[in-house]
C-alpha positions in Angstrom: -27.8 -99.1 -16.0 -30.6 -101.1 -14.3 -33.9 -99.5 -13.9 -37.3 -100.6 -12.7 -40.5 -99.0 -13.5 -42.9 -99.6 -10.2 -46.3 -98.5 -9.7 -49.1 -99.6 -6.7 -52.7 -100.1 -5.9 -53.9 -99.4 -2.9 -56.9 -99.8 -0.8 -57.2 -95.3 -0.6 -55.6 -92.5 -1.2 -54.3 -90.9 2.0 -51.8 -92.9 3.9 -52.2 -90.8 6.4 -55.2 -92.3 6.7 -54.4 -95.5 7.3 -54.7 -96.8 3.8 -52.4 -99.2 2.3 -50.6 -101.4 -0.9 -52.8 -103.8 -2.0 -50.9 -104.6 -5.5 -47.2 -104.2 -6.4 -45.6 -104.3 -9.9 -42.4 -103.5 -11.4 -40.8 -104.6 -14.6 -37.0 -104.0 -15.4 -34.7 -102.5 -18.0 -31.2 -102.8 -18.6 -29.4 -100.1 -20.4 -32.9 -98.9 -21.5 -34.6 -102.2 -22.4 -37.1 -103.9 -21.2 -35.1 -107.4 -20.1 -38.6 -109.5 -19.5 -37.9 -109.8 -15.6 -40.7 -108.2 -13.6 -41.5 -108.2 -10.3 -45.9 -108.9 -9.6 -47.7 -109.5 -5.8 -51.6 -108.5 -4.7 -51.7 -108.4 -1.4 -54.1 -108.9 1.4 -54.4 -105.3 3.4 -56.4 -106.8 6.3 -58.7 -103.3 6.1 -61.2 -103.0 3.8 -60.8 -101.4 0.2 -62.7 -97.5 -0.6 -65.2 -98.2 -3.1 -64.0 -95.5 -4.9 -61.0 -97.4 -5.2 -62.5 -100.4 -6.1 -64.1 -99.0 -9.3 -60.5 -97.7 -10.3 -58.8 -100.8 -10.0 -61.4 -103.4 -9.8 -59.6 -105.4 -6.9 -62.0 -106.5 -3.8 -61.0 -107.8 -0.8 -62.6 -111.2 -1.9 -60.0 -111.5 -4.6 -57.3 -110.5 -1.9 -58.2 -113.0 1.5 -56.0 -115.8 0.3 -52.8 -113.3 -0.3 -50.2 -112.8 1.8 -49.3 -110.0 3.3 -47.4 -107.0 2.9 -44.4 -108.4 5.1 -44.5 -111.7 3.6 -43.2 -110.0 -0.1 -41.2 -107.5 1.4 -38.1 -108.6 1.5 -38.5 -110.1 -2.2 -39.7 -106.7 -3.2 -36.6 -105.3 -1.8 -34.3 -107.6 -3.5 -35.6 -106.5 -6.8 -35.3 -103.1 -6.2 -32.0 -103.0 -4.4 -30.0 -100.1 -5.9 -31.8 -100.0 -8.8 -33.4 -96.4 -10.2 -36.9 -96.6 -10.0 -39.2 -95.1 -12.7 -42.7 -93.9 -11.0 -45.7 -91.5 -12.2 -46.6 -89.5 -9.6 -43.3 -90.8 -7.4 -44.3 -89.4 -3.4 -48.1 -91.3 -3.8 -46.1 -95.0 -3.9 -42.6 -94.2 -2.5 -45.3 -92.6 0.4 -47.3 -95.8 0.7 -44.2 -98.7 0.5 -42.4 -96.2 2.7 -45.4 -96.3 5.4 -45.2 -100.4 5.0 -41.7 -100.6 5.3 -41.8 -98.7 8.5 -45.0 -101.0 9.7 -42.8 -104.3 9.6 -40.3 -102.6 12.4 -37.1 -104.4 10.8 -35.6 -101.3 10.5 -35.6 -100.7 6.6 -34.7 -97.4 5.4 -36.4 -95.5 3.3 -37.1 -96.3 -0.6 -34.8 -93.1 -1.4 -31.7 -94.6 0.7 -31.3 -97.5 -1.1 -32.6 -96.2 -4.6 -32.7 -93.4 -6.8 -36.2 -92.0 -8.2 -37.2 -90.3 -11.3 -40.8 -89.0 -11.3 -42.2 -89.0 -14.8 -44.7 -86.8 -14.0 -42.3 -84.1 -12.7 -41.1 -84.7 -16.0 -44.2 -84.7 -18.3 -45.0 -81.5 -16.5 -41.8 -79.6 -17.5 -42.0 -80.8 -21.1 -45.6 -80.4 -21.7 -46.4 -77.4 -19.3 -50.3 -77.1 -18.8 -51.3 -79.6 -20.3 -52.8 -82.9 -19.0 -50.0 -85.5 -17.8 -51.8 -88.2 -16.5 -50.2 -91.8 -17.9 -53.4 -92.2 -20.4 -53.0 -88.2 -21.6 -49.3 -89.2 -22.1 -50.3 -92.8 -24.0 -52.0 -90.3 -26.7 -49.4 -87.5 -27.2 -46.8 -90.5 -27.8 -49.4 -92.5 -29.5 -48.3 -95.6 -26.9 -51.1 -98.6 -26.9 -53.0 -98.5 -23.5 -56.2 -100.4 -25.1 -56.0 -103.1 -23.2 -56.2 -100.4 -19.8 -59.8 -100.8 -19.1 -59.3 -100.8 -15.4 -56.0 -99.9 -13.6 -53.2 -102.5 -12.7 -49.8 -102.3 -10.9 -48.2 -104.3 -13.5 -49.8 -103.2 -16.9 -49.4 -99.7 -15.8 -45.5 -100.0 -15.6 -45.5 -102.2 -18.5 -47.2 -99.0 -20.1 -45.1 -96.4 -18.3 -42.0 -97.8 -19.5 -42.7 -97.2 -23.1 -44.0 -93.9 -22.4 -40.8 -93.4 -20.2 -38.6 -94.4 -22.9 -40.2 -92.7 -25.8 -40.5 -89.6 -23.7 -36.6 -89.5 -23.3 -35.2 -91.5 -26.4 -37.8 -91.2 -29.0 -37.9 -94.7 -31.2 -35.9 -96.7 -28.4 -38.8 -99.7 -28.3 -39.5 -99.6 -32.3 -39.1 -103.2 -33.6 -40.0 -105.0 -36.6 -40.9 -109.0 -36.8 -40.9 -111.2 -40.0 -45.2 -111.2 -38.9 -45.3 -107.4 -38.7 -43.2 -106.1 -41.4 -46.2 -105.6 -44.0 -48.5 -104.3 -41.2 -45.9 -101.4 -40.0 -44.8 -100.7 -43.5 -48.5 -100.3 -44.2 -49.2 -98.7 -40.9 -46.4 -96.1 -41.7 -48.1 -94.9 -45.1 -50.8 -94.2 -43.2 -49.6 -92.1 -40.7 -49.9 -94.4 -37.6 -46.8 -94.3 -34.9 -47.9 -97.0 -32.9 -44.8 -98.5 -30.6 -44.1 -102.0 -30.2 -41.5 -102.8 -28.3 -38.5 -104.5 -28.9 -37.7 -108.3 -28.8 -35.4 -108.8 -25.8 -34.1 -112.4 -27.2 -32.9 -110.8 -30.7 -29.5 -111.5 -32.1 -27.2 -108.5 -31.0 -27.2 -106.0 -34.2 -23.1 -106.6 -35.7 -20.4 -104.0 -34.9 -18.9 -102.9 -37.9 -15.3 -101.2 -37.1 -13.5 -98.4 -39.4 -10.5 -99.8 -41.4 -7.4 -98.2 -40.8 -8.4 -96.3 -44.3 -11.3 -94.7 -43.4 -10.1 -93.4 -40.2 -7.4 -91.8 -41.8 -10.0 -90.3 -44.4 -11.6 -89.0 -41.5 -9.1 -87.6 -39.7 -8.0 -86.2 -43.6 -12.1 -84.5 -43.6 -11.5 -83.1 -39.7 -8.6 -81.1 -40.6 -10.2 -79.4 -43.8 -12.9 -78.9 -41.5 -10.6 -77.4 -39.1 -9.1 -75.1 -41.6 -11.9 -73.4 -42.5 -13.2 -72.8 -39.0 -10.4 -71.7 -37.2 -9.8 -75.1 -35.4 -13.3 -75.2 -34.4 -14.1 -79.0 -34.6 -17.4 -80.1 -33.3 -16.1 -83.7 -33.5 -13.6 -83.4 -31.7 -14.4 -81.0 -28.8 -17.0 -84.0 -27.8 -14.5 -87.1 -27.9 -11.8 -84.8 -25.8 -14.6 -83.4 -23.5 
């Protein structure tokens, strides 16, 4: 399952207003890790940036005159995305925005949700934590994910950070890992209390596959019957491998 967590920067907040993407970043996972591949691009609007939005994300259009434009990355952007499901806080805000780009260029794109499907994090920090505050920094402290170095926002650091909140929202200790370095801090950090994630290693040996002998699957099968003897052939086990 290939998934890519996206978020944007633009130079407003309405669209509809004319506003536009000024930063794009994505990062991937495969089968619920992060694989290392990411896609990163600032971009040059050619309109000028709300100051409002400026002391959010810190980008000016000084910093964005020798980018290139939006329909210079497109096409790269689309590649990465192609087919893939996209992870986004706050999902109609960028699908909106690259949406509106997209549809700027006049190459006859469709839209984001054709050629992609979307889960909105927010939608779902809102039906698992109802009134309470679900911004991406409100959901760093409830699952104690490290957003320190966020002093100002950023396309790419914000998925980087969204993708651990994403995957310890829905899987719990999926990006847990421990390093020959780190060993005595976590163990340390554990007494203490502290759940602080790191994620996992992407270029780790595979963990080893260890099959049941012959002997223990007939002990097994031995266990399932007692089981279903004293439950009336009620078998937890094996309602879920036949269902």
């Amino acid at each position: 399952m290939r998934q890519i967590v996206l978020d944007t920067e633009t130079t407003g907040l309405e669209v509809s207003q004319g506003h536009r993407i000024i930063e794009i970043g994505c990062v991937e996972l495969i089968n619920r890790r992060l694989t290392g591949n990411h896609f990163h691009q600032y971009i040059d609007p050619k309109r000028e940036i709300d100051q409002g939005a400026i002391e959010v994300h810190g980008i000016t259009n000084a910093f964005l005159a020798d980018k290139p434009t939006f329909d210079r990355i497109a096409e790269d952007f689309l590649h990465f995305v192609q087919g893939a499901e996209l992870i986004i806080h706050n999902a109609p805000f960028d699908i909106g925005f690259l949406d509106s780009e997209l549809q700027q260029l006049e190459r006859g794109h469709a839209p984001l949700r054709d050629i992609c499907s979307v889960i909105d994090t927010l939608v779902m920090a809102r039906n698992k934590h109802p009134g309470q505050r679900n911004n991406l920094d409100a959901l760093c402290q409830r699952y104690h994910v490290d957003n320190s170095s966020r002093d100002l926002h950023g396309a790419l650091l914000d998925a980087e950070i969204l993708a651990d909140v994403y995957l310890t929202m829905t899987g719990g200790q999926t990006m847990l890992h421990l390093s020959e370095d780190d060993a005595a801090d976590d163990n340390n950090n554990s007494s203490a209390g502290n759940t602080t994630l790191k994620r996992l290693n992407h270029t780790r040996k595979p963990l080893p596959v260890i099959r049941a002998s012959d002997e223990e699957l007939a002990q097994h099968e031995y266990q399932l019957e007692a089981i279903a003897k004293h439950s009336g052939g009620r078998v937890l086990w094996r309602e879920l491998v036949d269902s």
